[in-house]
N, C-alpha and C positions, 0 to 999 in steps of 0.2 A: 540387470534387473532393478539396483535401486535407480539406476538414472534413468527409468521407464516410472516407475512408482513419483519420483521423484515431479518429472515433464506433465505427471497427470495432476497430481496435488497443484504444482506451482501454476499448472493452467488455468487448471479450476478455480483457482484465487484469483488468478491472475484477469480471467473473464471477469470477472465479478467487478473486477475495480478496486479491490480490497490490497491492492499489492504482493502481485503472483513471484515479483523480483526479490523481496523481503523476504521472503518463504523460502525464496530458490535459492538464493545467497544461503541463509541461514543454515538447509538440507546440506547442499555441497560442504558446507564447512562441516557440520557433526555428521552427517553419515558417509560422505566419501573421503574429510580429510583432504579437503581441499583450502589453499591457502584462501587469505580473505581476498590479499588483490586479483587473484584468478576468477574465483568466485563472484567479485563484482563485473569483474568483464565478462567473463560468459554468460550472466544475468545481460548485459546489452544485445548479446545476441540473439537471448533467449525472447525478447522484449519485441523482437521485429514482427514473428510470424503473428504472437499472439495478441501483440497491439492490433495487426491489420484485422484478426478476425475479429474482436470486440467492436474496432471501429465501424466495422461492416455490418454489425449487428447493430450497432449503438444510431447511425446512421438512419435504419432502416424503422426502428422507433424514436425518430427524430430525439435522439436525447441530447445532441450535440448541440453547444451554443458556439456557432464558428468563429464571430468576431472575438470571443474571451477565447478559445485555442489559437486561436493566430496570434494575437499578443502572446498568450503565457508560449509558447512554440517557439517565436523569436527570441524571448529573451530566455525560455529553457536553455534553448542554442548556446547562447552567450552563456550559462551558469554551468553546460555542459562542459565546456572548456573550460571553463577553471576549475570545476571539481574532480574532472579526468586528472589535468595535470597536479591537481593537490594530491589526490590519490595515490598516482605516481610516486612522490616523493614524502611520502608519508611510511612510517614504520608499519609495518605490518600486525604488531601489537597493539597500538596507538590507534590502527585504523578498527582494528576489532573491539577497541572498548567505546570507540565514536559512534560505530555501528549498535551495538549494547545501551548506549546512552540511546540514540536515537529514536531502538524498539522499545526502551522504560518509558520514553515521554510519550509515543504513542498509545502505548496500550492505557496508561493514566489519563490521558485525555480522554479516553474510549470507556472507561469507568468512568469519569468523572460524567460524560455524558449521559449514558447510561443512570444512574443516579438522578442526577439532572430530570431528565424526562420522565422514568417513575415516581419520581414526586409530582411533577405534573400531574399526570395520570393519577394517581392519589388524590389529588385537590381537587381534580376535574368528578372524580365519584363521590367525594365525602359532598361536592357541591349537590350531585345531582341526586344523593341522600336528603338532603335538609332539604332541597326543594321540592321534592315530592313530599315529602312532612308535612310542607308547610299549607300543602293545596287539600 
């Protein structure tokens, strides 16, 4: 049951674009207890079926820019191999706190932006205040 609950969250995320593999990593580790280096490989598996549905979607609302995925694609390729094999050979502790760092500077960028943009929106109404004032 949770790795049902688990394939539906991480899908759900994972369509979105929002990174469904971050999620899925993260579930496997605190609800099934699973190691971090298993947990990242079974995330690549998990990555196949629901990359092809997004892309099929994503396709079909033309949101795909193909000349920028064929570049980042080749040299993903390339970055894939060396982080599989760092992974590899990385402590399993060491990789959970890389992991840990990785989702802190996400989520802070993601606030930071957040922030960012409601000041915007702020300036953009306090504007649109004073100028109906002013008419």
């Amino acid at each position: 049951m949770k790795e049902i609950i688990i394939g539906i969250v991480s899908g759900i995320v994972s369509g979105t674009g929002m990174g469904g593999g971050t999620i899925l990593i993260f579930l496997l580790t605190f609800m099934c207890g699973i190691e971090q280096h298993i947990a990242q490989a079974t995330n690549l598996i998990f990555f196949i079926p629901t990359s092809i549905v997004a892309i099929i979607v994503n396709i079909k609302n033309k949101n795909i820019k193909f000349k920028i995925a064929t570049i980042i694609s080749i040299f993903g390729i390339l970055g894939a191999i060396v982080g599989a094999n760092i992974s590899i050979h990385t402590d399993v502790n060491r990789l959970r706190k890389f992991f840990g760092i990785f989702l802190a500077v996400i989520a802070i960028h993601e606030i930071y932006t957040i922030i960012k943009e409601n000041k915007k929106i702020r300036k953009g109404h306090n504007k649109n205040k004073i100028d109906r004032q002013n008419i």
